[in-house]
Residue frames relative to the residue before (quaternion, step in Angstrom):
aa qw qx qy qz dx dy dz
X 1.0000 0.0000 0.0000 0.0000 0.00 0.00 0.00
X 0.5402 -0.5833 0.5749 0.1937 3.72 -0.75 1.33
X 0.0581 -0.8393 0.5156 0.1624 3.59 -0.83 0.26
X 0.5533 -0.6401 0.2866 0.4494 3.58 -0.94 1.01
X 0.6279 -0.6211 0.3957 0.2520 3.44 -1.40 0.91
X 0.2627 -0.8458 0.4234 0.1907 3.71 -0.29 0.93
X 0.0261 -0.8161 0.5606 0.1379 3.94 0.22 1.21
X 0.6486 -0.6296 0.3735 0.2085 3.22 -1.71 0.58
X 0.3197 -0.7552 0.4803 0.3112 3.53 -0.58 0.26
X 0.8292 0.0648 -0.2851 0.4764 3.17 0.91 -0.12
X 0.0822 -0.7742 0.5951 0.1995 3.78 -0.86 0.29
X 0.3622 -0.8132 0.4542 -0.0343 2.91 -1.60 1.20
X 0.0364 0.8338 -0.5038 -0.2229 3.62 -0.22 0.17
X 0.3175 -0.7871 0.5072 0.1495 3.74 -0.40 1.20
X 0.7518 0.2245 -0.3601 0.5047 3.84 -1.39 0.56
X 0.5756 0.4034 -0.4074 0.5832 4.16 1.05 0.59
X 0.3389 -0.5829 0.7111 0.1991 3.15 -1.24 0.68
X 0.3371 0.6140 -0.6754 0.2307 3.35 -0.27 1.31
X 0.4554 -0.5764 0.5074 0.4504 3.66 -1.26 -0.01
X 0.3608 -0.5674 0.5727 0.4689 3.94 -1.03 -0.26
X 0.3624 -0.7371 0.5664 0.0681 2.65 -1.36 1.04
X 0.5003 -0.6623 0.4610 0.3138 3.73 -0.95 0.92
X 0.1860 -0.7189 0.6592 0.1187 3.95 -0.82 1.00
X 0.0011 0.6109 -0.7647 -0.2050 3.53 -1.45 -0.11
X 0.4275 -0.7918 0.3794 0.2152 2.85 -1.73 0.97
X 0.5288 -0.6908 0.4249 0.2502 3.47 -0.61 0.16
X 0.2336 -0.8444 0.4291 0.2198 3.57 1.13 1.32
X 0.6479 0.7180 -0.0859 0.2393 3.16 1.08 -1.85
X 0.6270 0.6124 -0.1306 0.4634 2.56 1.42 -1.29
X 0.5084 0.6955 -0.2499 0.4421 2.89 1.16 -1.54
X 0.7656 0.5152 -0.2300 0.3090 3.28 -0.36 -1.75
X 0.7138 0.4772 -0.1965 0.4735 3.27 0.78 -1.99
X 0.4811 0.6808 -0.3639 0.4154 3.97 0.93 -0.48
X 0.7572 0.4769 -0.1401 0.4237 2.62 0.20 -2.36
X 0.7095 0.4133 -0.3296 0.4660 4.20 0.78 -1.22
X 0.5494 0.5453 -0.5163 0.3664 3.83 0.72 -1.10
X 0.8863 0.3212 0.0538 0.3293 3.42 0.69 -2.14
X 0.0635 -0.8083 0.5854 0.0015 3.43 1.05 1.26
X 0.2288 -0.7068 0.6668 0.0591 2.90 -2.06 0.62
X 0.5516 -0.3977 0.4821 0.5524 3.79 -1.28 -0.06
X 0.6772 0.4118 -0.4607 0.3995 4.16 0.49 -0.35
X 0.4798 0.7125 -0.4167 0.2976 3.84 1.05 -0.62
X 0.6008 -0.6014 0.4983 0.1707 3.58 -0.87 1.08
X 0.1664 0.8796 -0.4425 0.0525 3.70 0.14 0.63
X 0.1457 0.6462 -0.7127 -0.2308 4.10 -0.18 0.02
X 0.2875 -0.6485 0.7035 -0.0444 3.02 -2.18 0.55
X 0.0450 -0.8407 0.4903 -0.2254 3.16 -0.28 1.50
X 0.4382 -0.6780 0.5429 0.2314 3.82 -1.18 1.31
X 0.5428 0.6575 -0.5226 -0.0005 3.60 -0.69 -0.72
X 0.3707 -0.6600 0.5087 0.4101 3.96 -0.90 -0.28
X 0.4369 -0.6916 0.5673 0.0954 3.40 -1.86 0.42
X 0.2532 -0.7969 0.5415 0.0874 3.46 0.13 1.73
X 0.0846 -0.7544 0.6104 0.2259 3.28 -1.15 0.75
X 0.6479 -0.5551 0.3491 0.3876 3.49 -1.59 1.01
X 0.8749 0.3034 -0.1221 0.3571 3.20 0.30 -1.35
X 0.5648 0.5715 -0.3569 0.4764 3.61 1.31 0.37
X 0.0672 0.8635 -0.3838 -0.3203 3.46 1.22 -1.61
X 0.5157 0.5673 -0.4397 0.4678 2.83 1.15 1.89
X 0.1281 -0.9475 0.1095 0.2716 3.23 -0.66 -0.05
X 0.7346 -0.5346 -0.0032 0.4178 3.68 -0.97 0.50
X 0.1279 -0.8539 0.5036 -0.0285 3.34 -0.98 1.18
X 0.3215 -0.7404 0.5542 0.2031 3.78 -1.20 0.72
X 0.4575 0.7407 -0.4783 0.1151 3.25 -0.77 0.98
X 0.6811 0.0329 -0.4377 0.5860 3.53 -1.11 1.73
X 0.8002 -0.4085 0.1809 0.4001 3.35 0.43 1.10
X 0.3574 0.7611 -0.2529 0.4786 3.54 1.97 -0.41
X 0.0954 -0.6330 0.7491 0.1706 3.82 -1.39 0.38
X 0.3016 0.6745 -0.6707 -0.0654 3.28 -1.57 0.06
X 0.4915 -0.7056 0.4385 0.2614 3.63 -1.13 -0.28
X 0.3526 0.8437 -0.2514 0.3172 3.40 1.47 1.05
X 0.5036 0.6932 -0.3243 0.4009 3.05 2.20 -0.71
X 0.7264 -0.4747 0.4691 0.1641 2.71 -2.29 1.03
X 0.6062 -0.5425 0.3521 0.4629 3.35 -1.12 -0.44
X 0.5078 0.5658 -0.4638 0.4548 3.70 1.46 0.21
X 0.6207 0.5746 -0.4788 0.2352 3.89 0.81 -0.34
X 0.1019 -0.7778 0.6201 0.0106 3.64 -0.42 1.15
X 0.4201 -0.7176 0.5528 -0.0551 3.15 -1.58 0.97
X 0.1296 -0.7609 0.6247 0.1188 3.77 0.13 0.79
X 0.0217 -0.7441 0.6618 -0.0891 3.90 -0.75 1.16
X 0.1122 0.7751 -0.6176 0.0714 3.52 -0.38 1.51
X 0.2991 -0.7690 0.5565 0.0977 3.62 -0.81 1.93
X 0.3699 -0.6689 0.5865 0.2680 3.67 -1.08 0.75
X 0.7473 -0.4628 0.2979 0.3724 3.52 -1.57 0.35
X 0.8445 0.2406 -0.1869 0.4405 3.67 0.48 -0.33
X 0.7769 0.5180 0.0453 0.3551 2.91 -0.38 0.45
X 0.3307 -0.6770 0.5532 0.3555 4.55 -0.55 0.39
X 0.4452 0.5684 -0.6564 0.2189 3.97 0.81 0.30
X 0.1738 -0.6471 0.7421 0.0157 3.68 -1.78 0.67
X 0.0701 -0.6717 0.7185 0.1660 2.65 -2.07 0.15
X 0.1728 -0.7569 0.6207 0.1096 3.80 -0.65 0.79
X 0.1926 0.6092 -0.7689 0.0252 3.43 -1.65 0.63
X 0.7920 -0.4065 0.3200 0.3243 3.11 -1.94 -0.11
X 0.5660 -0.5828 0.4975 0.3042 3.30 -1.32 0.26
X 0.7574 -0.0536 -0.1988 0.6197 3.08 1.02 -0.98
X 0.4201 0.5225 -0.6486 0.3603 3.83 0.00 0.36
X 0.0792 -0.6838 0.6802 0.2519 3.39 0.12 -1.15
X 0.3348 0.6976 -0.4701 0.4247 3.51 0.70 0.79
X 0.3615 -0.8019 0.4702 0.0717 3.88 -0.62 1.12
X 0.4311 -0.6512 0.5974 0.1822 3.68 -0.61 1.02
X 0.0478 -0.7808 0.5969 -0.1781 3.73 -0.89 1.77
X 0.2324 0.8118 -0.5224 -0.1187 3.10 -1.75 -0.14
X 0.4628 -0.8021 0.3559 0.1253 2.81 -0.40 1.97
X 0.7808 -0.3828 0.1989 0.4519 3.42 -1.79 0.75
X 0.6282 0.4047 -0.4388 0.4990 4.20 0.70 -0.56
X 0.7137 -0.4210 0.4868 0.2764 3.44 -0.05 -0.02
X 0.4531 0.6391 -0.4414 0.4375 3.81 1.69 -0.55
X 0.3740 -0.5683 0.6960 0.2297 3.58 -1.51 0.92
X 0.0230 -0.7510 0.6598 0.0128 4.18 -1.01 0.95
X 0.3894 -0.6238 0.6239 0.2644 3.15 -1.02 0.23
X 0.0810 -0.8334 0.5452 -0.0408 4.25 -1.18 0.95
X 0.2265 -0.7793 0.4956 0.3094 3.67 -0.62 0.47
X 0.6971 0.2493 -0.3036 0.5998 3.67 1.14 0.36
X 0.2294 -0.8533 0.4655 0.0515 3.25 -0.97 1.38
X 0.4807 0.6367 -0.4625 0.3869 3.63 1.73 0.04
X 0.5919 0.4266 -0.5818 0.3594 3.75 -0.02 0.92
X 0.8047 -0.4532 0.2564 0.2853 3.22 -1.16 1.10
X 0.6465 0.4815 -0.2182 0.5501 3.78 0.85 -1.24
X 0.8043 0.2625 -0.2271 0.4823 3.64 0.69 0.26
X 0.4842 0.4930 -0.5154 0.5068 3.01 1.29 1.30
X 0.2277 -0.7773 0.5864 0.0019 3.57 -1.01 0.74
X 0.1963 -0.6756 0.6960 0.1438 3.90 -0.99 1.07
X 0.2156 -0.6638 0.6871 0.2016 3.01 -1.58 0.86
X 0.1936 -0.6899 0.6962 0.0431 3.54 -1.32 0.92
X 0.3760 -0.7294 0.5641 0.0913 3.57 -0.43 1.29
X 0.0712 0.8091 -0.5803 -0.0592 3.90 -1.03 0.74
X 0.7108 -0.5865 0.2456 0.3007 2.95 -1.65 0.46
X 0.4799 0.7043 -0.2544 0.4571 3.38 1.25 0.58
X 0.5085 -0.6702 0.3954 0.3688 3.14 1.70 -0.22
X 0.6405 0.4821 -0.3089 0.5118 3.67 1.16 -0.39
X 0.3993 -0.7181 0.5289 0.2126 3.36 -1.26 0.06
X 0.0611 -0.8387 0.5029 0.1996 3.89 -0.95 0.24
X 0.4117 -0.7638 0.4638 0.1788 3.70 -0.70 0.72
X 0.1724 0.8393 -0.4961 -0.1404 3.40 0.17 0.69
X 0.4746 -0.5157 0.4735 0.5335 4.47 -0.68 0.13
X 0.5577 -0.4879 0.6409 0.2002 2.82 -1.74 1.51
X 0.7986 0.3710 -0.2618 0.3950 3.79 0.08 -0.72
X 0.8503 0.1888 -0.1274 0.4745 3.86 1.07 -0.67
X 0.3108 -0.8511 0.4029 0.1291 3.25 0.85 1.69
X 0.8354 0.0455 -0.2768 0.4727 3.23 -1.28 1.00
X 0.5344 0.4466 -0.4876 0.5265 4.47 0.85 0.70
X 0.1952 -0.8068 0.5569 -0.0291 2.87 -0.86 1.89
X 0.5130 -0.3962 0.5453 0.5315 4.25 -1.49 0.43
X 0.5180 0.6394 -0.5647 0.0633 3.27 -1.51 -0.42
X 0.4690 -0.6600 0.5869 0.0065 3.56 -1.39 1.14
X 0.1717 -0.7128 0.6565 0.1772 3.70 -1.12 1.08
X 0.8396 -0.4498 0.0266 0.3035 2.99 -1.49 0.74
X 0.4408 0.5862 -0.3076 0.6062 3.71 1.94 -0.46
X 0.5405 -0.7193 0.3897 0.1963 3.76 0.71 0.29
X 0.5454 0.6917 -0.3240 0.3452 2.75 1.88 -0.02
X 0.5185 -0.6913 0.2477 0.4382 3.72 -0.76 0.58
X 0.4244 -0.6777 0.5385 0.2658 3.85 -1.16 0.44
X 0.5372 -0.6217 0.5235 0.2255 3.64 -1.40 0.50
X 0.4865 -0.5649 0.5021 0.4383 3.33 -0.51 1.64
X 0.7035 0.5354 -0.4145 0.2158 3.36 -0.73 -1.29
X 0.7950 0.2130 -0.2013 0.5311 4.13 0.81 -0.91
X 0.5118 0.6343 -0.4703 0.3385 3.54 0.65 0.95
X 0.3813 -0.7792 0.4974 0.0096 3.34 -1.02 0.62
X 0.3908 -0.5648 0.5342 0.4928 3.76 -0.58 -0.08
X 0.8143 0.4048 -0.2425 0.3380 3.45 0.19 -0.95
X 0.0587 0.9358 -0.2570 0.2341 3.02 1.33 0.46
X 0.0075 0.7382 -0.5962 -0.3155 3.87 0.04 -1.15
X 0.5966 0.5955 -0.3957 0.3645 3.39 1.22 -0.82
X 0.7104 0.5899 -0.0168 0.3835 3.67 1.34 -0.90
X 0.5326 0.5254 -0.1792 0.6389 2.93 2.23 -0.50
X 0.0813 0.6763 -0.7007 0.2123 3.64 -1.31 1.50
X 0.0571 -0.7948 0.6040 -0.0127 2.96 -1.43 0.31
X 0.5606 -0.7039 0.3864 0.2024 3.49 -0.83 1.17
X 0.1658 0.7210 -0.6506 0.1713 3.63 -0.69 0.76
X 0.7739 -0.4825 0.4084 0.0386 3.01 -1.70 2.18
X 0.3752 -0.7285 0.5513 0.1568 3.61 -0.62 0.47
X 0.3563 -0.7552 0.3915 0.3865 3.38 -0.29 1.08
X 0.7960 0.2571 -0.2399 0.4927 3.74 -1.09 0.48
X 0.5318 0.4500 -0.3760 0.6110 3.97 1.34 0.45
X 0.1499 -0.6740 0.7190 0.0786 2.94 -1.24 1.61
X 0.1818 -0.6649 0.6624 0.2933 4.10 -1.01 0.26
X 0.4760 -0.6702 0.5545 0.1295 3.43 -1.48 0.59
X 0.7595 0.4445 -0.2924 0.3743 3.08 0.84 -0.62
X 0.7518 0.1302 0.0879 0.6404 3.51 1.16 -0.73
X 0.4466 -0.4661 0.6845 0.3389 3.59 -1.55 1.35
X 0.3448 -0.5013 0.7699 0.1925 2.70 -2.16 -0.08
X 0.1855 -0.6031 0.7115 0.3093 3.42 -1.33 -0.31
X 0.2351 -0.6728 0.6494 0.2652 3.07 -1.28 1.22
X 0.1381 -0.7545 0.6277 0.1327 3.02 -2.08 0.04
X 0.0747 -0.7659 0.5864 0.2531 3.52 -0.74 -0.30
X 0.4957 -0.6907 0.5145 0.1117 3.01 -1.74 1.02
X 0.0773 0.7265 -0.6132 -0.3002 3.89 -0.07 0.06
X 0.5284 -0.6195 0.4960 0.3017 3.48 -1.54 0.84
X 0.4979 0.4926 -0.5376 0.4695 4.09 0.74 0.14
X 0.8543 0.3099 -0.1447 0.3913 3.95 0.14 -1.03
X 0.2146 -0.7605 0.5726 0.2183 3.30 1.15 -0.67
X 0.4640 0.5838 -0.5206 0.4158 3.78 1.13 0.46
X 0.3357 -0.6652 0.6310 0.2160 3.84 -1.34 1.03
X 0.0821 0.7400 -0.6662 -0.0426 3.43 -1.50 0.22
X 0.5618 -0.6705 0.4039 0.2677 3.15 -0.92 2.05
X 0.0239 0.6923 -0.7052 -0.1510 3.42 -1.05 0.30
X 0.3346 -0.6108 0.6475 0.3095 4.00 -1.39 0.53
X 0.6471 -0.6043 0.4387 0.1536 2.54 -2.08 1.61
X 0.5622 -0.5976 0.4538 0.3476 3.21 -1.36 0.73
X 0.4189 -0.7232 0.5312 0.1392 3.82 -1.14 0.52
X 0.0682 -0.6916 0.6504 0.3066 3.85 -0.12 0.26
């Protein structure tokens, strides 16, 4: 466990004849730092699962370096969450290639995901689905029109369908860190409905 960072109360500057002056810290600050600017010390869980898209009823996948939302049930998704916070990053399983989106709003595909544009909040709705919006271009969401193809941050919406996804377990993969809720999807409504996990 990483301990919290102890700021001074007072700071001094020595060989000036100044007084020290009282600082408060800036917890906030802190936090938002610590997520923008992960490190090899940063608290991380890291998790397999795939990302159903509503309006495709497939899911998203990374491949020749490409994003789209056409994959099979074999497209898996490595999702590693930072210590504070719903920020994520998502790349392939096997590309190892990171899910972006660049100052237009264009969805790109990166082999290094520690710049800001390739972090994503998740924002949980009342639909049971989930929406990804860029940590760095507030209110431009991931999301995929019905060709699976990807959509420009800039003309998405929360309410969207294009913008709406939802996480779902690999069959025969158990995760450790976290139930899931299953669900199922029927392909007439595209409406989810929680179902409780089986128990052995």
């Amino acid at each position: 466990f990483e301990p919290w960072p102890r700021f001074p109360h007072h700071v001094c500057v020595h060989g000036v004849n100044l007084e020290c002056q009282q600082s408060s810290a800036d917890f906030r600050f802190y936090i938002e730092n610590h997520t923008r600017n992960p490190d090899d010390l940063s608290r991380k869980q890291v998790r397999i699962y795939q990302l159903y898209s509503r309006t495709t009823g497939k899911h998203v996948q990374i491949l020749d370096k490409k994003v789209n939302a056409n994959g099979d049930d074999g497209a898996l998704l490595v999702v590693e969450t930072e210590t504070f916070g719903s920020h994520i990053r998502i790349k392939g399983k096997e590309s190892d290639h990171y899910i972006c989106m660049n100052e237009k709003g264009k969805i790109v595909v990166r082999p290094d995901g520690r710049k800001q544009e390739c972090v994503f909040v998740e924002e949980f709705l009342e639909n049971n689905y989930t929406a990804l919006v860029s940590a760095k271009y507030k209110g431009w969401y991931l999301g995929f029109n019905r060709k699976g193809r990807p959509k420009k941050g800039s003309r998405t919406t929360q309410r969207q369908q294009e913008v709406h996804f939802m996480k779902r377990q690999p069959r025969g993969r158990a995760d450790p860190l976290e139930e899931f809720l299953f669900t199922t999807v029927t392909k007439r409504t595209r409406r989810a409905r929680r179902l409780k996990p089986k128990r052995n």
